[in-house]
Every structure is written in structure tokens, then in C-alpha cells.
C-alpha positions in Angstrom: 0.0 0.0 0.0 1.1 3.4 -0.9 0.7 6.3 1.5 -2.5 7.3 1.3 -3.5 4.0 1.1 -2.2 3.1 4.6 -3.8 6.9 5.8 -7.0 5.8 4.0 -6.6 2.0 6.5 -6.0 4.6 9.3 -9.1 6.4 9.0 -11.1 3.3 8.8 -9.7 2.1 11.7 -7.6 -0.8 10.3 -4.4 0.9 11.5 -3.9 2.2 14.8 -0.8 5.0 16.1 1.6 2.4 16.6 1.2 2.1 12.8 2.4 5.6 12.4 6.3 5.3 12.1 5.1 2.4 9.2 2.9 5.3 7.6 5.6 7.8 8.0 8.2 5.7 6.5 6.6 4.8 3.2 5.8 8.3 2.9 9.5 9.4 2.9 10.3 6.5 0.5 7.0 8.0 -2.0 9.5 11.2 -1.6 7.1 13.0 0.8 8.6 15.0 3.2 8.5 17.5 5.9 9.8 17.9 9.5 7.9 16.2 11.4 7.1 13.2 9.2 11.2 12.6 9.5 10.9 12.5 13.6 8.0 10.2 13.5 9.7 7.3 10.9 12.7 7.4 13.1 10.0 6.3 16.0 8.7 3.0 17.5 5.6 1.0 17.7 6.4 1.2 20.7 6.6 4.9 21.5 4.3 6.6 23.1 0.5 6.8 21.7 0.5 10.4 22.9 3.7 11.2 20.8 2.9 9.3 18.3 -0.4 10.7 17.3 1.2 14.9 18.2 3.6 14.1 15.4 1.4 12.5 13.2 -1.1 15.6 13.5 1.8 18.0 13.0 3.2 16.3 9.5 -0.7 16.1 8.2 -0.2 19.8 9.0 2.7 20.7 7.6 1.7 18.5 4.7 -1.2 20.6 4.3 -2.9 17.3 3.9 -6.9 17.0 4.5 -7.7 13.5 5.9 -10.4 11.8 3.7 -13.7 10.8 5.1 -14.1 7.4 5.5 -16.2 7.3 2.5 -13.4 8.4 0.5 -10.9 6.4 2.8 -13.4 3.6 1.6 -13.2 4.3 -2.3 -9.2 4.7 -2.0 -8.6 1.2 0.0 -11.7 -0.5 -2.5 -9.8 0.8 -5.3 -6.0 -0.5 -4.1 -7.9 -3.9 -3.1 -10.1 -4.2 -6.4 -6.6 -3.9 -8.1 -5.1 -6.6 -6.5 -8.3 -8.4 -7.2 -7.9 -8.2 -10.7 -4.2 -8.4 -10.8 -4.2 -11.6 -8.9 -7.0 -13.4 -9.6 -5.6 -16.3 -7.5 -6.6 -14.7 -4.5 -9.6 -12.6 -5.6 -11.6 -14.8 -3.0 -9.1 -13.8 -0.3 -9.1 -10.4 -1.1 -12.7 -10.3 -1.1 -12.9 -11.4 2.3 -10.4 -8.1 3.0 -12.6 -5.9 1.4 -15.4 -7.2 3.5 -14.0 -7.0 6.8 -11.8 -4.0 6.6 -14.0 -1.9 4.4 -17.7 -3.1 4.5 -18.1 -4.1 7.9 -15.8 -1.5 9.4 -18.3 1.2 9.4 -22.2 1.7 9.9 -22.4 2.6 6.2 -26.2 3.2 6.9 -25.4 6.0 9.6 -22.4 7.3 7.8 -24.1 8.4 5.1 -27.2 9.2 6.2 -29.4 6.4 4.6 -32.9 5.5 5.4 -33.5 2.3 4.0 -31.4 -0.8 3.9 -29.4 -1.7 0.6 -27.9 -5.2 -0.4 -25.0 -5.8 1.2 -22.3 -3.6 -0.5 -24.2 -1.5 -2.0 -23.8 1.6 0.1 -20.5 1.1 -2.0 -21.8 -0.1 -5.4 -20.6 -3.9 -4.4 -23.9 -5.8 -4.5 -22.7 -7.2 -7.9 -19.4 -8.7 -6.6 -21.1 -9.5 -3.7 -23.8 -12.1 -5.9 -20.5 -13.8 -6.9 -18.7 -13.6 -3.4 -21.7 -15.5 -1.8 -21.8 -17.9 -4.3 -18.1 -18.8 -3.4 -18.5 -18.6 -0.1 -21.8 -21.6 -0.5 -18.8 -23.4 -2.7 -16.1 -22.9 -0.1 -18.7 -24.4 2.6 -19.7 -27.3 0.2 -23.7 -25.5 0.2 -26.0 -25.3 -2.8 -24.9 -22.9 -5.2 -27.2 -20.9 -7.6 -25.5 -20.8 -10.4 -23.3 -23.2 -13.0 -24.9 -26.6 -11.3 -24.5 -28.3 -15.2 -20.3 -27.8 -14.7 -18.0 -29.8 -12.9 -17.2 -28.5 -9.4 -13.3 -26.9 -10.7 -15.4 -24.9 -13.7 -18.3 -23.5 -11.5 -15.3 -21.9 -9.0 -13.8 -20.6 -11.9 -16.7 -19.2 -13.5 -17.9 -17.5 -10.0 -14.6 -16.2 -9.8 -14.0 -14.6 -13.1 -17.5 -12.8 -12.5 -16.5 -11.3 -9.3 -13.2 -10.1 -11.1 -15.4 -8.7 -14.1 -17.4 -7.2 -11.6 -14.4 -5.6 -9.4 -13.4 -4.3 -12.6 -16.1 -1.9 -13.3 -16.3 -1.2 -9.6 -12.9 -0.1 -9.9 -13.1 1.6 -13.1 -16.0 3.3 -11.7 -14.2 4.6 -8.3 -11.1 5.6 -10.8 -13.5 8.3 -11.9 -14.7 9.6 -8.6 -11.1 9.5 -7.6 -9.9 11.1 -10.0 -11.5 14.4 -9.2 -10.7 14.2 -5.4 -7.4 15.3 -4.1 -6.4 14.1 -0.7 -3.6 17.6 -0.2 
């Protein structure tokens, strides 16, 4: 992860301060820099909290950085983890299980952003599609009826669940590009 991917974890709540020197570090190797960001790599998980998080305050400062909301902390770590999902479609079903528990269930998406009605699961996020396909592997992966491709051999119906949930991530992905693209974390 890059390093407003790892700020984007931060914010929703997947990385703690003890994470900070980690943060700080692959900032300074991006070739982001200021003062305080320089203290707070040469720091410790360790350190304390209280330090931690005044240093980490004061480089977001000097950086003149704005910390996304973590609906924007949610499309920035979708769109690094749809990525991998498509680049590696070996673990698309492992990286699914990511983007469920550090981005879906991380946050009362129904609170955060104000809804008054339930949506499929996902879709506060536009995932309901990929979600179709992750449930259908997850009834594979627990040996339970499945939906879809009953006429293929067991191998093929993984397979084809899979390669839907990766064309799915893929307009997911390209659609978050878009909305990305027009937000700028500095």
C-alpha cells in the first residue's frame, strides 16, 4: 500500500498510532517529506501513543494534507484492493474477504451516510454485484447449494464465479477511478 492508502486503513480504523512510524516511513520513500514526518519514521511501535499521534497531527499539517472521510478512505482502500483483485485473480476470493472486513463491515455505512433504507450488502458502496459472486463462493467454499453453474463440474463452477467477481471488481474499480480522480487528498 502506498501512503495514502495506509492513511485511508488509518481512517477506517484498520491501522492504529503504533502504525504511524510504518505510515511515515513509506511516505518518505513516496518522496514526501516534511519535519515532522522525519521524527515520526525514526520512531517506534512502541513509542508513546500520545507522541505518536502529536507528530502524526503536525506532519498532516505541515503537509497541508486533508484526511479523507471514510467514504473516500473507503473508495481509496476498494480501489488498491479491487486492483489486487484483478491483478491476482488467485486470491480474488481472499481479497474479497479483505474488502469485506476491513471496508464493508468496518463502518455503519447506513449511519455514515445518512441512509434510510437498507441496501444489499455492499451496495452503500456499489458492491452488491461482486457481492452475488462472493456469496456464491463462499456456498462453494462451505460445500452448500450454489445458484448458479450446477451443469459444470465443481473446478469450472469456482472458476466461473470467480472470473465474474473479477469482471465485476473491474467496473467497480473503473467506476471509483473516476470519482477518484477528481478528489485530491492535499
Amino acid at each position: 500500500m502506498n501512503f495514502i492508502e495506509k492513511i485511508a486503513n488509518y481512517r477506517l480504523g484498520n491501522l492504529q498510532r503504533n502504525h504511524f512510524p510504518e505510515i511515515a516511513l513509506t511516505a518518505l520513500n513516496e518522496g514526501i517529506e516534511s519535519e515532522s514526518l522525519f521524527i515520526l519514521a525514526g520512531m517506534s511501535d512502541r513509542d508513546n501513543t500520545f507522541e505518536l499521534q502529536q507528530y502524526f497531527d503536525t506532519s498532516i499539517n505541515e503537509l497541508k494534507i486533508t484526511l479523507p472521510n471514510k467514504y473516500k478512505s473507503a473508495q481509496i482502500l476498494l480501489n488498491y484492493y479491487l486492483n489486487e483483485m484483478i491483478v491476482k485473480p488467485e486470491d480474488a476470493y481472499n481479497t474479497m474477504i479483505l474488502i469485506d472486513n476491513q471496508i464493508v463491515k468496518q463502518v455503519d455505512w447506513k449511519t455514515e451516510l445518512g441512509l434510510t433504507e437498507e441496501m444489499y450488502v455492499g451496495g452503500e458502496l456499489g458492491l452488491e454485484k461482486i457481492y452475488t459472486w462472493y456469496r456464491e463462493l463462499q456456498d462453494f467454499e462451505d460445500g452448500t447449494m450454489l445458484l448458479y453453474y450446477n451443469d459444470l463440474p465443481r473446478h469450472k463452477q469456482k472458476e466461473r464465479l470467480k472470473n465474474h467477481m473479477i469482471e465485476e471488481a473491474k467496473k467497480v474499480k473503473e467506476f471509483i477511478d473516476i470519482e477518484l480522480s477528481t478528489y485530491n487528498i492535499k
